[in-house]
C-alpha positions as CSV (number, residue, x, y, z in Angstrom):
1,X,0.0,0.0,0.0
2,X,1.1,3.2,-0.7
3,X,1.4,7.0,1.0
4,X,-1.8,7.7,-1.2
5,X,-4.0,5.3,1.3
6,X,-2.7,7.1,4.5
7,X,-4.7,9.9,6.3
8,X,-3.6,13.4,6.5
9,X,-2.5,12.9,10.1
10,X,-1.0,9.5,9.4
11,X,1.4,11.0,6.7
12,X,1.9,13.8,8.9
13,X,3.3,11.5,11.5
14,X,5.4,10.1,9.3
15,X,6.8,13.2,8.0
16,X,7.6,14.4,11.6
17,X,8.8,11.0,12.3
18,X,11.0,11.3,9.3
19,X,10.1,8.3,8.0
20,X,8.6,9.7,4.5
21,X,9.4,13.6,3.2
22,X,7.1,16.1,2.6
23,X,8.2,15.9,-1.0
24,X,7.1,12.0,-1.1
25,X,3.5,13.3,0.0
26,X,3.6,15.8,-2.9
27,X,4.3,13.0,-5.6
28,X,2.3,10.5,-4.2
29,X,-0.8,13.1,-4.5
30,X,0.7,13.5,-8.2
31,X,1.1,10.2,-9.4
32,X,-2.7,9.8,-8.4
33,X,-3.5,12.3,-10.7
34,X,-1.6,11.6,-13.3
35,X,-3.1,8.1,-13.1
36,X,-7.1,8.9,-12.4
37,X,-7.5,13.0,-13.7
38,X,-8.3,12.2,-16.8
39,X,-11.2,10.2,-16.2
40,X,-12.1,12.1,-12.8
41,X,-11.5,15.6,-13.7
42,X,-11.5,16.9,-10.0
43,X,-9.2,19.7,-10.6
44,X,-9.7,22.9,-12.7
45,X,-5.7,23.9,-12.2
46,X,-2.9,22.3,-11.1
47,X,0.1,23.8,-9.2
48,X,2.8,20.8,-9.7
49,X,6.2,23.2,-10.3
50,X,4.8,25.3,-7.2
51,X,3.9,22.9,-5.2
52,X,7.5,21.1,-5.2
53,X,8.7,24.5,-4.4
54,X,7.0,24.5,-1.5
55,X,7.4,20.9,-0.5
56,X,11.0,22.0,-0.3
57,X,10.4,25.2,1.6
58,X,8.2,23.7,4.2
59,X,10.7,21.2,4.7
60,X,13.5,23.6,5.4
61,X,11.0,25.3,7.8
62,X,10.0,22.4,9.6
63,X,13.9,22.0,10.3
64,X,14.1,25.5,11.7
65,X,10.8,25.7,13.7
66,X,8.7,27.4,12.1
67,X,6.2,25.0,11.2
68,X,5.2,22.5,13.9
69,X,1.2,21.7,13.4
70,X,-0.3,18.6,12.7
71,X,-0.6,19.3,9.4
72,X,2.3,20.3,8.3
73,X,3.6,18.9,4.9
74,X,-0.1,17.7,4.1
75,X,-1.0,18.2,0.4
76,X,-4.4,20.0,0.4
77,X,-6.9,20.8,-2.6
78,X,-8.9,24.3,-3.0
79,X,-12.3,24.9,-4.5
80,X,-12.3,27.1,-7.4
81,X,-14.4,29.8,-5.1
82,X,-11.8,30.7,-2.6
83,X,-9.5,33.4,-3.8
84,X,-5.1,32.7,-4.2
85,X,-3.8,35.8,-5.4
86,X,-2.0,35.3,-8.4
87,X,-3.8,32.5,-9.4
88,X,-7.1,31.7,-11.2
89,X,-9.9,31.8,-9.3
90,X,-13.3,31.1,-11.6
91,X,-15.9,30.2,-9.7
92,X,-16.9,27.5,-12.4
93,X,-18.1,29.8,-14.3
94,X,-17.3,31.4,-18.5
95,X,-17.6,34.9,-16.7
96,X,-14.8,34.9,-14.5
97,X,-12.8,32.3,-16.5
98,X,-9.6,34.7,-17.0
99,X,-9.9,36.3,-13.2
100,X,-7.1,36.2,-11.0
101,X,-7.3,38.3,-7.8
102,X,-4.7,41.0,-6.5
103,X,-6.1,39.5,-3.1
104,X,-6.1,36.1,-1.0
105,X,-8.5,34.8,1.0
106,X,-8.2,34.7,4.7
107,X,-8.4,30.7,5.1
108,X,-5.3,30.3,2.7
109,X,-3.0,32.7,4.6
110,X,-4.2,30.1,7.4
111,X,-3.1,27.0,5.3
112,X,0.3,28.6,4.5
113,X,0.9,30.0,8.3
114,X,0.5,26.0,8.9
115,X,2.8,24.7,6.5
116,X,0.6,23.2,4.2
117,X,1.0,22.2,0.3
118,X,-1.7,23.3,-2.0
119,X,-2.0,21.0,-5.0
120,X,-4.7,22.9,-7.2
121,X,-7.9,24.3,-7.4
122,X,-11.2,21.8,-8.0
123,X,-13.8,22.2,-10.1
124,X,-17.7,23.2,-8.3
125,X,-21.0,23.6,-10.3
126,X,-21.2,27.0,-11.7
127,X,-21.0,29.9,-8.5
128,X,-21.8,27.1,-6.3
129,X,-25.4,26.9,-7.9
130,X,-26.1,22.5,-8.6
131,X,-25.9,19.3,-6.5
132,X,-24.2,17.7,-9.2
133,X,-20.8,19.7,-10.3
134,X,-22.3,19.0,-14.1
135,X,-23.5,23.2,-14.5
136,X,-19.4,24.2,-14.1
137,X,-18.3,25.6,-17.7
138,X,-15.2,23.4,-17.9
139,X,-16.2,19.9,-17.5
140,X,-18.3,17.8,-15.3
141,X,-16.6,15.6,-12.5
142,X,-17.4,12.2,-12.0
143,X,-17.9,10.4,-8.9
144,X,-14.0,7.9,-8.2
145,X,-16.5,5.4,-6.7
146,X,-18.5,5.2,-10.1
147,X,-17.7,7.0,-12.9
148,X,-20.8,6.8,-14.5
149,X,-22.4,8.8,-11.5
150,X,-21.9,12.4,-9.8
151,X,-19.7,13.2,-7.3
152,X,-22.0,15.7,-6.0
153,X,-21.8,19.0,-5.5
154,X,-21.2,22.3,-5.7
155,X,-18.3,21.0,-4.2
156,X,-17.8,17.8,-6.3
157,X,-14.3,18.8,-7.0
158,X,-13.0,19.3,-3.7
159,X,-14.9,16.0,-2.4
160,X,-13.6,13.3,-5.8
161,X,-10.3,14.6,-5.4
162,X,-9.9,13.5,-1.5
163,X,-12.1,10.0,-2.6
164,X,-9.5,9.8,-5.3
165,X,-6.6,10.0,-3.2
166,X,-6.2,13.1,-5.1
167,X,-5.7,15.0,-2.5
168,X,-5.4,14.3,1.8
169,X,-7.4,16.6,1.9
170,X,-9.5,19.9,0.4
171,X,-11.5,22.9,1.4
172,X,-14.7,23.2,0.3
173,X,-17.9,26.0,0.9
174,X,-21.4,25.1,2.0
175,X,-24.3,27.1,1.0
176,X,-26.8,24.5,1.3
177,X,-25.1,21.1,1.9
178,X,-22.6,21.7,-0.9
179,X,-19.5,20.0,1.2
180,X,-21.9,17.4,3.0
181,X,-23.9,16.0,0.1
182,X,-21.3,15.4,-1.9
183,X,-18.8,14.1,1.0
184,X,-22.2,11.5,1.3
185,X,-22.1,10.7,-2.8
186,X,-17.9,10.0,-2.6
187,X,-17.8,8.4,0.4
188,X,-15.9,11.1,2.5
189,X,-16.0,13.0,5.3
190,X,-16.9,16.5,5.7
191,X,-17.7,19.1,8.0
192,X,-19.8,22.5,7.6
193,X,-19.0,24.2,11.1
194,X,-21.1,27.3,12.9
195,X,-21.8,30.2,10.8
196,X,-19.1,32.9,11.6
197,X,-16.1,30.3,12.3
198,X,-14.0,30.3,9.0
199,X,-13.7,33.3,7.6
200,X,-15.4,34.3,4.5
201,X,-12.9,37.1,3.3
202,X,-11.5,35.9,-0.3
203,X,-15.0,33.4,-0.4
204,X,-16.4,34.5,-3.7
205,X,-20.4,34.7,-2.3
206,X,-23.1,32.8,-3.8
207,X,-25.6,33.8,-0.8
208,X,-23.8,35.9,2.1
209,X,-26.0,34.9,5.4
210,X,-25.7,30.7,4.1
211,X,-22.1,30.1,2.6
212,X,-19.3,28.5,4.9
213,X,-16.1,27.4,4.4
214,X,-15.2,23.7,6.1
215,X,-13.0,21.0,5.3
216,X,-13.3,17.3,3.3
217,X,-10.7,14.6,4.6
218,X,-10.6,10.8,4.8
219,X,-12.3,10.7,8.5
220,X,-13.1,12.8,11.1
221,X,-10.2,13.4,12.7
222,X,-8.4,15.1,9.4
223,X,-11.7,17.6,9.1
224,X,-11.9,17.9,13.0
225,X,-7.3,19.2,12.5
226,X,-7.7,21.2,9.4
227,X,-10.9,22.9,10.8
228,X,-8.9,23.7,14.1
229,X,-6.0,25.4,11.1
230,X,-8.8,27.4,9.0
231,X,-11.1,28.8,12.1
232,X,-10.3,31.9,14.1
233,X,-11.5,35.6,14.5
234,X,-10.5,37.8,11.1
235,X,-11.4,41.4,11.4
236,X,-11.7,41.5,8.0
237,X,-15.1,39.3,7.9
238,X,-17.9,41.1,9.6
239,X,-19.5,38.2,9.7
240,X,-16.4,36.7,12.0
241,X,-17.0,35.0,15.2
242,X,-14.6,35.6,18.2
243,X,-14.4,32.1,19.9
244,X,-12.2,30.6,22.0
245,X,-13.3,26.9,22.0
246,X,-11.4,26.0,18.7
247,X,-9.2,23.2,19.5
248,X,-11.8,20.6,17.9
249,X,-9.7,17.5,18.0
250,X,-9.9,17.4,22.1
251,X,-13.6,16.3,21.5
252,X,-12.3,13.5,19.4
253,X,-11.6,10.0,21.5
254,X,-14.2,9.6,24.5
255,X,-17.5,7.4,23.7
256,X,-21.1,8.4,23.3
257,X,-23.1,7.0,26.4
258,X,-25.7,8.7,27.4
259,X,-26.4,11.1,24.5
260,X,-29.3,11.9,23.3
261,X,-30.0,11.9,19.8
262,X,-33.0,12.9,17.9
263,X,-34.5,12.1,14.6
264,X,-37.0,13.9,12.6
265,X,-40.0,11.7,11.7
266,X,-40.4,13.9,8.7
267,X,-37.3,12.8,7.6
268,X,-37.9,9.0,6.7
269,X,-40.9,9.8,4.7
270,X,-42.0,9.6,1.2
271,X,-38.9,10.9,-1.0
272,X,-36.4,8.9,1.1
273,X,-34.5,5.6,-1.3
274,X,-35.3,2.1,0.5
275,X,-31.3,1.7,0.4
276,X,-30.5,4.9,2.2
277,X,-33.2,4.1,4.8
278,X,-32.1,1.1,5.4
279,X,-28.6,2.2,6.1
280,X,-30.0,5.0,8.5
281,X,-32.0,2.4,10.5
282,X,-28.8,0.1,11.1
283,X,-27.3,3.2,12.1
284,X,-30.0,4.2,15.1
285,X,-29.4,0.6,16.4
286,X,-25.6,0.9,16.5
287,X,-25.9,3.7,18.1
288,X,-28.2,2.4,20.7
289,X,-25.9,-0.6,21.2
290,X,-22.8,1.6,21.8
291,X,-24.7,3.3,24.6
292,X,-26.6,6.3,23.3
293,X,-30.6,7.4,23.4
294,X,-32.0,7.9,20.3
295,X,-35.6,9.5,19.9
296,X,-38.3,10.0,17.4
297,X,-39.2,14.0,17.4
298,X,-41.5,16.1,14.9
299,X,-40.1,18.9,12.8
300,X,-43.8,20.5,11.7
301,X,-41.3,23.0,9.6
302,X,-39.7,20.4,7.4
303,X,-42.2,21.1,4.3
304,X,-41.1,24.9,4.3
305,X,-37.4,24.1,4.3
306,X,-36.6,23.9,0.6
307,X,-39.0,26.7,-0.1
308,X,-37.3,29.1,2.0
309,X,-33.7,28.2,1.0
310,X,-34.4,28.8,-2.4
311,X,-35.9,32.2,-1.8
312,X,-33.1,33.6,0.1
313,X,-30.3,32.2,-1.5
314,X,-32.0,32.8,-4.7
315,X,-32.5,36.4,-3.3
316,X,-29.0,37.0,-2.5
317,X,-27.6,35.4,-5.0
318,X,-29.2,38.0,-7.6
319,X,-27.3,40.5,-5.4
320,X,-24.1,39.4,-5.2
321,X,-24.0,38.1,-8.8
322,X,-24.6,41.8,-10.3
323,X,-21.3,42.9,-10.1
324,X,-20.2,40.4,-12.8
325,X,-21.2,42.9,-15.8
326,X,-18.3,43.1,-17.9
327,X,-17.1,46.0,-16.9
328,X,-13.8,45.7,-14.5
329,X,-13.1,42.1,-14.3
330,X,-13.9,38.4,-15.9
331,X,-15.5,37.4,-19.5
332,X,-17.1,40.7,-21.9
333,X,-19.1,39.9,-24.9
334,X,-17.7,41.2,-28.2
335,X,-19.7,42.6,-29.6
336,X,-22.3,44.7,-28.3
337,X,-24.3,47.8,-28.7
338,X,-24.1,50.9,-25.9
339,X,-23.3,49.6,-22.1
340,X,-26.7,48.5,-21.6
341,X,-26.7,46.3,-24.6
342,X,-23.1,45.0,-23.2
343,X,-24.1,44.2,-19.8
344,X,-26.7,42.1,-21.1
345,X,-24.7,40.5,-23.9
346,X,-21.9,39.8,-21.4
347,X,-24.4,37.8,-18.9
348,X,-26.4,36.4,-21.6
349,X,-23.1,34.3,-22.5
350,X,-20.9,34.4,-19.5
351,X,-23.6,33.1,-16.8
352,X,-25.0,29.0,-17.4
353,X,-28.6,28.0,-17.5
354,X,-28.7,27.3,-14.0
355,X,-27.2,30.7,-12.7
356,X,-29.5,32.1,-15.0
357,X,-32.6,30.8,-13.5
358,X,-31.7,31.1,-9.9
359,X,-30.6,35.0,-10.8
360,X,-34.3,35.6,-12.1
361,X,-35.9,33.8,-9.1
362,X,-33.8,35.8,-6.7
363,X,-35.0,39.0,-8.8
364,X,-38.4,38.4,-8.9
365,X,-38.9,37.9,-5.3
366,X,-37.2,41.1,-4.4
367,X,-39.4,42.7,-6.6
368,X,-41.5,45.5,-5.9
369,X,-45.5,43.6,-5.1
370,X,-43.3,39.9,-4.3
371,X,-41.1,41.0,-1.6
372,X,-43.7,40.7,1.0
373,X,-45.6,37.6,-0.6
374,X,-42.4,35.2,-1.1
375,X,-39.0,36.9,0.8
376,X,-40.6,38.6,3.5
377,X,-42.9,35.3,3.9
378,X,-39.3,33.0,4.0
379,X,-37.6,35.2,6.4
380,X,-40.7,34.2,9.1
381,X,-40.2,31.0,8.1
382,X,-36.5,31.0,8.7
383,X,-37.2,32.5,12.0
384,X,-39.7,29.5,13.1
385,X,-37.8,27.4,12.1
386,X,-35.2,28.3,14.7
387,X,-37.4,27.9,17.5
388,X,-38.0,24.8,16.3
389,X,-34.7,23.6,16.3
390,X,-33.8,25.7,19.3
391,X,-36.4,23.7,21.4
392,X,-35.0,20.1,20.1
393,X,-31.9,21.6,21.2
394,X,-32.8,21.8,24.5
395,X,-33.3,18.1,24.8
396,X,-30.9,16.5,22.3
397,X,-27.3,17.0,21.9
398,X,-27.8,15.9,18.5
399,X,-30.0,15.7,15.3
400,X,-29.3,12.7,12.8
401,X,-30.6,13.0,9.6
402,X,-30.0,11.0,6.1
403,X,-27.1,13.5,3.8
404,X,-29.1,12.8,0.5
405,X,-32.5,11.0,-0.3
406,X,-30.6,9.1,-2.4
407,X,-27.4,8.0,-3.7
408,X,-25.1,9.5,-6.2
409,X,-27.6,9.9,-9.6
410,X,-26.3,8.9,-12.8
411,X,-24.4,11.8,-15.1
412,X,-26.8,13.6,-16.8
413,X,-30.1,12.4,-15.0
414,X,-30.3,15.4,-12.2
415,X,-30.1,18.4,-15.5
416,X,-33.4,16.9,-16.3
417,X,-35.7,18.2,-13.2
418,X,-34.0,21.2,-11.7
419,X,-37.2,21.0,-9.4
420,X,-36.3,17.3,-8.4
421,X,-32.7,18.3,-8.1
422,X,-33.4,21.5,-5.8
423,X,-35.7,18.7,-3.8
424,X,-32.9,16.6,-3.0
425,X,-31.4,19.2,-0.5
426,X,-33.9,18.4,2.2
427,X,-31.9,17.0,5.0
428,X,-29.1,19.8,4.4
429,X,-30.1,23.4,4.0
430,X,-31.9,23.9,7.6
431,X,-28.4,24.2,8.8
432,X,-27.6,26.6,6.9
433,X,-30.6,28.5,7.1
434,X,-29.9,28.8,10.8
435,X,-25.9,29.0,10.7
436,X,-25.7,25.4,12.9
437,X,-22.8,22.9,12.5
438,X,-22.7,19.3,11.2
439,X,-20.4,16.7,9.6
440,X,-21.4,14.5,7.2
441,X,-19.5,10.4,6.7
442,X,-19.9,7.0,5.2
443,X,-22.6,4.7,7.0
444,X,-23.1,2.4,4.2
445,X,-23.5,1.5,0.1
446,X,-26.1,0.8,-1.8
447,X,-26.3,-2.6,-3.6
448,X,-24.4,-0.8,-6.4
449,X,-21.9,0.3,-4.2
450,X,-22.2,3.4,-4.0
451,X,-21.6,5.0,-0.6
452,X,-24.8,6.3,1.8
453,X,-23.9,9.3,4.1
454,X,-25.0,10.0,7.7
455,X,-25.3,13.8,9.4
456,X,-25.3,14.0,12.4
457,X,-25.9,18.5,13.3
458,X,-25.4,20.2,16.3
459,X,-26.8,23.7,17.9
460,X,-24.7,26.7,17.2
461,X,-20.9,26.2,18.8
462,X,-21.4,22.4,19.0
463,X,-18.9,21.0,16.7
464,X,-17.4,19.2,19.6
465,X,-20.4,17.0,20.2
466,X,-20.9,16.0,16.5
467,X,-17.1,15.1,16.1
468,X,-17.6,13.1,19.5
469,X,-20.6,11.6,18.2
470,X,-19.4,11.0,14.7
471,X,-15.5,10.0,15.4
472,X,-17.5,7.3,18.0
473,X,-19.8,6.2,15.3
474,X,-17.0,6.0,12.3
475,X,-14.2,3.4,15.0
476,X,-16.8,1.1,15.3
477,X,-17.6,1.2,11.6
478,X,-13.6,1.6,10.2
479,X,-13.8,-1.1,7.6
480,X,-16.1,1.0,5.5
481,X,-14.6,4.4,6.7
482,X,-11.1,2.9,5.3
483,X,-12.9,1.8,1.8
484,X,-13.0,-2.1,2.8
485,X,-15.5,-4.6,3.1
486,X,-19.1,-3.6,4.4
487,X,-21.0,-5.8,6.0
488,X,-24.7,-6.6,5.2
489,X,-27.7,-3.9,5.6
490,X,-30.3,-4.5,7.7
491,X,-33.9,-3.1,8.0
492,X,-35.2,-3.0,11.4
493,X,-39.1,-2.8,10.8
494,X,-39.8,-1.4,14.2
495,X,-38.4,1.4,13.8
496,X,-39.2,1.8,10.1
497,X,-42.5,2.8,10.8
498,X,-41.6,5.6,12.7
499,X,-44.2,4.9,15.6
500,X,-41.4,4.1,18.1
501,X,-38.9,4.7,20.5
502,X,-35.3,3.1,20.0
């Protein structure tokens, strides 16, 4: 077996140990690449020359003392919405396809303070807007545990390259489940942690009050390290949280008896694949048996979830997507008429369908006569919605919750339905809606193999409870967590029906 099948923190060991170099990290992450990119197509740009460079530097400064974190050496992938100055930086997108900011982003000055590699940047549906990474203008990924099938998205990219062993691992930005669902469709792990903990400074915005940067690893003790490396107070975010509780990986170890975890009835109705409930249910009863209390609740506010998301985002989105005009960055149509005639010219061809559509949703419902009837109307909604979870709080310590409906869809299948598409977000956009953490890992596959995700979401500042939770959960399942043998699903009728108590 080779470096490529190690964890972040396992190679890191080795590196500190002396053992392996950083260097031998950096080409086993390109040999990978070499062998699999063509068929994956996980990245959007590569950084080989510089990333040997910097093998070599942070080598020399591990030697002197100045890097000494757990992560030091570790190769790490980028989603094409996070800013490097100097580099590309296109959001997926035809209209920013030649922009390269002056400016870098808050969590990269973070990776290179901790002496981290960055391979590349990875490929996302188009401004973060898909489940699938199929609306990016450059290519659609496919899914390393089935080519024929999705990886996922919008952060596709990010999540195939760490299920590749393309990358240890990669940063990635939620907005509404974009680093959990498609963590859940490759078989990863990843975490999308309290609104306000990462910084958003250098995140280009799809929707301002959802989006979130967290990290995609192997298991959840790489996301719980590299969330500890990119969290922390920057002034430059007004969104930024001042916290102190950061050291995540303390919370990583100790068992789960006598937590209390709660599942929504709502979620394991109509909608929800046999496969992925059956998974879920084998889940409840492991947990029981290693000690913990899990509970039926009712979430009345379920049916309102997607409705709401796609107002808001859809809202903000048509905000923060009108300074791409053509004028002092990114793609310009050719030919064109007057400035008015440009502007329109210049989106007409730069933005995708799907951009397109969720640009004129978001405008319509600010409009003068809808802004009461629909954004006004989703706002309340978000607010109830709270309560709701803020009460189940008060009880549980955690909410479990199926990542997807389903598993990864075959290419091409989700462009179909938008509608059916934007439906599959369920289980992931209330936490974003109310700025709460969760992680996302393996639990299962399907009888195609394909892997079934668990979330497990805390209240506001809980990471530490989910990455309990979870790190429990994942030990006692390891073969499947290290891509081995899986043993046989099981449906526990009893609690199928939802009428009980585990």
């Amino acid at each position: 077996m080779g470096l490529e099948t190690l964890t972040a923190l396992e190679l890191a060991e080795k590196i500190r140990q002396g053992q392996v170099s950083v260097l031998d990290g950096v080409k086993a992450v390109f040999e990978q690449i070499e062998r699999k990119e063509g068929t994956i197509h996980a990245y959007l740009d590569l950084y080989k020359e510089e990333a040997f460079e910097r093998a070599a530097q942070v080598e020399k400064g591990m030697a002197e003392g100045k890097y000494s974190g757990p992560l030091c050496g570790i190769p790490i992938a980028v989603k094409d919405n996070i800013c490097i100055q100097g580099k590309r930086t296109t959001c997926g997108s035809k209209i920013l396809e030649n922009f390269v900011p002056w400016y870098q982003a808050e969590v990269i000055e973070r990776l290179e303070k901790a002496g981290m590699v960055i391979i590349g940047k990875t490929n996302m549906d188009e401004f973060a807007m898909g489940s699938t990474t199929e609306t990016s203008a450059f290519g659609v990924t496919r899914n390393p545990r089935n080519t024929d099938h999705v990886p996922g998205g919008s952060s596709g990219g990010s999540c195939a390259a760490v299920a590749a062993s393309e990358a240890y691992l990669a940063l990635g930005s939620d907005t509404g489940g974009s680093i959990r669902q498609p963590s859940a469709f490759c078989g990863v792990t990843g975490i999308k942690p309290t609104y306000g903990t990462v910084s958003r400074y250098g995140l280009v915005a799809y929707a301002s009050s959802l989006d979130q940067i967290g990290p995609v690893g192997k298991d959840t003790a790489d996301c719980a390290a590299l969330l500890e490396v990119i969290s922390g107070y920057d002034p430059k975010d007004s969104t930024s949280l001042q916290r102190e509780d950061l050291c995540f990986s303390q919370a990583l170890g100790g068992g789960i008896e006598g937590m209390r975890f709660a599942v929504p009835e709502e979620y394991l109705t109509e909608g929800l694949s046999p496969e992925v409930r059956s998974a879920f249910m084998v889940v409840l009863e492991e947990l029981v048996q290693m000690g913990a209390i899990v509970d039926f609740i009712s979430l009345k506010t379920t049916e309102f979830m997607i409705p709401a998301y796609y107002v808001i985002a859809s809202a903000e989105a048509s905000s923060n997507l009108e300074r791409f005009d053509g004028v002092k960055y990114g793609f310009r149509a050719r030919e064109y008429d007057g400035l008015h005639d440009m502007y329109k010219k210049t989106r007409t061809e730069g933005f995708g369908e799907e951009v397109k559509r969720r640009i004129m949703l978001g405008s319509f419902v600010l409009s003068s006569g809808y802004y009461d009837a629909y954004y006004l109307k989703a706002l309340k909604a978000r607010a109830v919605m709270k309560q709701e979870f803020d009460r189940a709080f008060e009880k549980y310590d955690v909410i479990l919750a199926p990542a997807a409906p389903y598993t990864a869809p075959r290419l091409g299948e989700s462009l179909k339905d938008p509608l059916a598409m934007y439906l599959g977000d369920i289980y992931t956009v209330a936490v974003n809606l109310l700025g709460l953490p969760a992680v996302c890992l393996p639990c299962g596959k399907d009888k195609a193999g394909l892997p079934i995700g668990l979330q497990m979401i805390g209240d506001c500042f809980m990471e530490k409870k989910i990455l309990r939770a979870a790190h429990a959960y994942e030990k006692r399942r390891e073969a499947f967590i290290r891509f081995g043998s899986e043993k046989k699903q099981v449906v526990f009728p009893e609690i199928a029906k939802g009428d009980a108590k585990v």
